[in-house]
C-alpha positions in Angstrom: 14.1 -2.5 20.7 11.6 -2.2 18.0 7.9 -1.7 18.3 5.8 -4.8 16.7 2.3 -5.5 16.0 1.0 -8.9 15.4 -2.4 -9.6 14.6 -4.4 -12.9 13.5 -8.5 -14.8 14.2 -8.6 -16.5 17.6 -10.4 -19.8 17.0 -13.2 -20.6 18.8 -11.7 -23.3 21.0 -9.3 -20.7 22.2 -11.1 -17.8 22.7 -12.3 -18.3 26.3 -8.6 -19.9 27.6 -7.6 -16.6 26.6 -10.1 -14.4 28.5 -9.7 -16.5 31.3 -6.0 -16.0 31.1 -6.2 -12.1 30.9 -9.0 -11.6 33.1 -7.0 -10.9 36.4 -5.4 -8.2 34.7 -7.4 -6.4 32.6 -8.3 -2.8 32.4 -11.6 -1.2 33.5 -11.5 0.6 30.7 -11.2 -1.0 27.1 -11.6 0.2 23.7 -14.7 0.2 21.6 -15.5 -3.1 20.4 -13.2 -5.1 22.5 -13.4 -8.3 25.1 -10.8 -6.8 27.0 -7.8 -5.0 26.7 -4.0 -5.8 29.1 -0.7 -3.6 29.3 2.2 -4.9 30.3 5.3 -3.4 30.2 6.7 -4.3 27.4 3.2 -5.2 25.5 -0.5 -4.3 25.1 -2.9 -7.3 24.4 -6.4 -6.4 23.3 -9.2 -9.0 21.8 -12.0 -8.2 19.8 -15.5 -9.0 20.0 -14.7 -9.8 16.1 -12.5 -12.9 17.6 -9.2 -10.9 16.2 -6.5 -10.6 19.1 -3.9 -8.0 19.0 -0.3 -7.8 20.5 1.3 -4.5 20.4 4.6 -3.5 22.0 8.3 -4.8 21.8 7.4 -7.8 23.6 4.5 -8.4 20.9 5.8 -11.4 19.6 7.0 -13.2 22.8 3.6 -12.6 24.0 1.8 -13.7 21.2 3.9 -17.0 20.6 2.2 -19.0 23.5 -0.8 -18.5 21.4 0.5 -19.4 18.4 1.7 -22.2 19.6 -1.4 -22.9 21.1 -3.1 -22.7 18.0 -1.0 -25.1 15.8 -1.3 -27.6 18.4 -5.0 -27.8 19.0 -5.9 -26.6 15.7 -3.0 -27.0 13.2 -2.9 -23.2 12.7 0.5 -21.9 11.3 -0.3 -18.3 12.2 3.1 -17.2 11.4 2.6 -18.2 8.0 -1.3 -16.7 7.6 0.1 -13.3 9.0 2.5 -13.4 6.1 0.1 -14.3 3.8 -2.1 -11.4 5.0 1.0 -9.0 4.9 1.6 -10.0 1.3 -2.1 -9.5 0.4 -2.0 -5.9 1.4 1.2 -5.3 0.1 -0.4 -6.4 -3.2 -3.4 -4.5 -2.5 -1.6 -1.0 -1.7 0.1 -1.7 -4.9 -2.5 -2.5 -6.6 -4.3 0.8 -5.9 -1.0 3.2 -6.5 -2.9 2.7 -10.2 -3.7 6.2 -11.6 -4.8 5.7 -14.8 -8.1 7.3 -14.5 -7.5 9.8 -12.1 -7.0 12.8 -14.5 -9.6 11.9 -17.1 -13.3 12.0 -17.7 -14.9 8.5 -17.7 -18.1 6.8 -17.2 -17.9 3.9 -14.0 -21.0 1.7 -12.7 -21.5 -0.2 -9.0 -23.7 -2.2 -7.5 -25.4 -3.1 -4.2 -27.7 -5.3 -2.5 -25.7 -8.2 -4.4 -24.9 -9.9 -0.9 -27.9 -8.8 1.4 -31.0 -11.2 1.9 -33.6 -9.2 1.9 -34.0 -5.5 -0.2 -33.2 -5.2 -3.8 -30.0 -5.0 -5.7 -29.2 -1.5 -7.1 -26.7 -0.5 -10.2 -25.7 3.0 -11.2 -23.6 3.8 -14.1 -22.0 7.5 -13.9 -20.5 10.3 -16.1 -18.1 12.1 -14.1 -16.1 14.7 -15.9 -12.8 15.6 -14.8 -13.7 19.1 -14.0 -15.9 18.2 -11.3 -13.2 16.2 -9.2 -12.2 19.2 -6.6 -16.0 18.9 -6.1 -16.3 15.3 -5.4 -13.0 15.2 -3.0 -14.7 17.7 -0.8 -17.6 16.2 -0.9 -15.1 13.2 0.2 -16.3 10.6 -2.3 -15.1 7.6 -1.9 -16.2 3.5 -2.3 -19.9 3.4 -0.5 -18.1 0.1 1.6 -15.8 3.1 3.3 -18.9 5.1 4.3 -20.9 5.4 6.8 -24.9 5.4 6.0 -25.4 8.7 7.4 -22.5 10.2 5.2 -23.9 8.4 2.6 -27.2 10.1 3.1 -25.6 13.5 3.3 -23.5 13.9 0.3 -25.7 11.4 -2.2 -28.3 14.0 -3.2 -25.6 16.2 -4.4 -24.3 14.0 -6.8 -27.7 12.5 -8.0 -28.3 16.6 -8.6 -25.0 17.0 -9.8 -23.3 14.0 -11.9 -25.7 12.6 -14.9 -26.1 9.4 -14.1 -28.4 6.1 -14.3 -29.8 4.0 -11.9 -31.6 0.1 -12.3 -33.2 -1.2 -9.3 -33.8 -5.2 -9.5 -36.5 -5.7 -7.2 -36.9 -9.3 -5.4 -39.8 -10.4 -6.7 -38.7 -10.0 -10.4 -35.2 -11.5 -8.9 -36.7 -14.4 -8.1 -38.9 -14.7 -11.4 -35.8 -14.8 -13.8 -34.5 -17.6 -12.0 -31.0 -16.8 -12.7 -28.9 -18.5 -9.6 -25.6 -17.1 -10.5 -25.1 -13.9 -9.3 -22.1 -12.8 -11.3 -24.4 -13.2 -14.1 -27.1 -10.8 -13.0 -24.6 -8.3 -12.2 -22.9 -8.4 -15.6 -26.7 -7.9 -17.2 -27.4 -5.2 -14.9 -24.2 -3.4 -15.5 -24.6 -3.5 -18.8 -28.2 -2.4 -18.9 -27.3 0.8 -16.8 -23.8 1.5 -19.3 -26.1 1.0 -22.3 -28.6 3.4 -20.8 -26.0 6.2 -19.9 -24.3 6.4 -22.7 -27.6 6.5 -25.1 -28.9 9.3 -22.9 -25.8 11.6 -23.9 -22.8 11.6 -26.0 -20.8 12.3 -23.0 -16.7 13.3 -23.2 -15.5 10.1 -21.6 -12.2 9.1 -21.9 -12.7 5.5 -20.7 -15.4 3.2 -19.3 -14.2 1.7 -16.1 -15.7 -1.4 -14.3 -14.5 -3.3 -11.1 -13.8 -7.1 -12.3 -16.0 -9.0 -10.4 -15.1 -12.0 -13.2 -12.7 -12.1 -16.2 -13.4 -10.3 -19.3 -14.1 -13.0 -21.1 -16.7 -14.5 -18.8 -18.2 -11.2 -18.6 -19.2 -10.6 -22.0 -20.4 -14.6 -22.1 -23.0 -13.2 -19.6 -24.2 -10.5 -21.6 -24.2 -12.5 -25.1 -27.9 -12.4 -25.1 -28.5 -8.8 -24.8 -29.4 -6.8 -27.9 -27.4 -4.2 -27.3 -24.1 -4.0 -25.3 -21.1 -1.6 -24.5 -17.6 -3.3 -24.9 -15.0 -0.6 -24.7 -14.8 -1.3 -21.1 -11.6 -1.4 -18.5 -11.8 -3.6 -16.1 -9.5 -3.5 -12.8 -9.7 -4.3 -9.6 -10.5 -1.9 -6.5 -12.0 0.2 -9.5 -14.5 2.2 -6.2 -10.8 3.2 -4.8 -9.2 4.2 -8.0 -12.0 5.5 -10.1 -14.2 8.7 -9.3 -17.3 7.8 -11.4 -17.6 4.1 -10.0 -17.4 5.6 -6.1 -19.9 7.8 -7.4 -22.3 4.8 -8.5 -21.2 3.1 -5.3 -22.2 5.8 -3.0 -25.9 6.5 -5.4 -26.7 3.0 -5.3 -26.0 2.7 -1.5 -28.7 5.7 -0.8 -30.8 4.2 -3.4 -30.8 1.0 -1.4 -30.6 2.2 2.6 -34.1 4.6 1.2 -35.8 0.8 0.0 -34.4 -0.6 3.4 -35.9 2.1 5.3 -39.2 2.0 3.4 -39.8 -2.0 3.9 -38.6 -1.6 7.3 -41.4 1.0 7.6 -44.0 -0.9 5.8 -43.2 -4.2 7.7 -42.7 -2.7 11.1 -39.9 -4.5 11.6 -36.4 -2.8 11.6 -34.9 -5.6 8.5 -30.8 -6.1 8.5 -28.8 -5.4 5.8 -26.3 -8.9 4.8 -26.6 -12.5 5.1 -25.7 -13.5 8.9 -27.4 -15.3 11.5 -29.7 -11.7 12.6 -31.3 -12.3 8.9 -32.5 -15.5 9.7 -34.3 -14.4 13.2 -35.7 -11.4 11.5 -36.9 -13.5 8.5 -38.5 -16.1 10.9 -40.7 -12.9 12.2 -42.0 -12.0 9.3 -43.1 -15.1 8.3 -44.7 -16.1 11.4 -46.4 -12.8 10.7 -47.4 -12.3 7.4 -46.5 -16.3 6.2 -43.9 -17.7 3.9 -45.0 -16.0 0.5 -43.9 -12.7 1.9 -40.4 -13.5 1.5 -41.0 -13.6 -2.4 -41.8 -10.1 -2.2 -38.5 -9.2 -0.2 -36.1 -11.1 0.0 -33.7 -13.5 -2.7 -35.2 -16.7 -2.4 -32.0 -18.9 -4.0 -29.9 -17.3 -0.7 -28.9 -20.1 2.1 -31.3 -17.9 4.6 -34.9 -19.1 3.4 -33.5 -22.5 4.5 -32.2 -21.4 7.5 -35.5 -19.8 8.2 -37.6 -22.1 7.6 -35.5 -24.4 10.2 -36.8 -21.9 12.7 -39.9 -21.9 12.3 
């Protein structure tokens, strides 16, 4: 009998029939993270606080069918065909990164962060990483910033600010919120641009290409920057360039530290610990500090055009 593992997104009108279905036989013990976690013996059936249920075991997909079932009647939820959606994503995906163009050459990559949090500023580093320094960077375990934990981050990111020449914008809110620009694609193309057009003026560095994760088409990326007076075009653009590339994880993992050290330093100056993203825990914290330092504060420190200043406001 083979071994299976299915996986899919309970929805909400579900999630407590199942809990109340398990409960008699769950474990004292469950894994991080989880409701609750069940072995049978022929299957293992754990949920996640995420709302993502798992069936393990050669009985996984016996198990999981009730549910499935369950879920295309009450919700119209073909979760057979989603999972094969999602299986032919990754496939795509692992394909996708078997890509080793740039792995054994010199080239210049730039990131950026803070593009999806609230509050903070957004960050973008462009980087020269020569190809002799790549032994360096895996045992330093470079990798995308995403993949990283804050306190690896603020381990290895000193090295490579000493280390790998390198230039860094930081878009604050308040000037954010003065351009007025409401698409976001466009402020990163700008940005990135600013920081290539910085990097490679500081140096006439040996690259052999410039390499930039597509965030939008080619096309529409140099329709963003048409304004600027002076731009750098000989760019490659892929996707999953923080996985492939060694100079944009680099600018991934400097504008990370860049940004957690602004987090910190607001959190510090606000005395209130502020959350990173966009979710529900922004909103409460952004009530706070308007109830205690008023509603122009959030000019200062937050992106004003983001869903949450509504949201906020409704709680006040």
């Amino acid at each position: 009998m083979k071994q299976q593992t299915i996986v899919f997104k309970v929805s909400d009108n579900l999630k407590q029939d199942i809990i109340d279905f398990y409960q008699d036989r769950a474990l004292d013990k469950k894994p991080p993270y989880s409701v609750f976690q069940v072995k049978d013996y022929d299957c293992v059936i754990t949920l996640y606080e995420s709302g993502k249920i798992m069936f393990q075991g050669i009985g996984a997909d016996i198990e999981a069918s009730y549910w499935t079932e369950q879920e295309r009647i009450k919700n119209n939820r073909h979760i057979d065909d989603e999972i094969n959606k999602d299986k032919e994503k990754k496939e795509r995906h692992d394909e996708e990164l078997k890509d080793d163009r740039f792995k054994n050459i010199s080239t210049i990559g730039s990131d950026e962060v803070g593009t999806g949090d609230y509050f903070g500023p957004i960050i973008v580093t462009a980087s020269f990483v020569d190809i002799k320094k790549k032994m360096m960077l895996y045992d330093l375990g470079v990798r995308d910033s995403k993949k990283l934990t804050d306190d690896k981050i603020c381990a290895i990111a000193p090295k490579l600010i000493k280390e790998i020449p390198h230039v860094t914008y930081i878009l604050d809110p308040k000037t954010y919120n003065e351009r007025g620009i409401t698409n976001m694609n466009t402020i990163k193309a700008i940005l990135h641009n600013k920081v290539l057009v910085g990097l490679t003026k500081k140096d006439n560095y040996p690259y052999d290409k410039i390499v930039m994760d597509q965030f939008v088409y080619p096309k529409k990326y140099f329709e963003h920057i048409n304004a600027a007076k002076e731009k750098v075009t000989n760019i490659t653009f892929t996707t999953h360039a923080e996985d492939k590339c060694l100079s944009v994880a680099v600018s991934s993992i400097i504008s990370r530290y860049i940004f957690i050290s602004e987090m910190n330093k607001l959190s510090s100056s606000l005395g209130i610990n502020i959350p990173k993203g966009a979710g529900t825990e922004v909103d409460k914290v952004g009530a706070e500090i308007v109830k205690k330092y008023g509603i122009k504060k959030l000019d200062e420190i937050a992106k004003l055009n983001f869903k949450n200043t509504t949201k906020i406001k409704e709680l006040l």
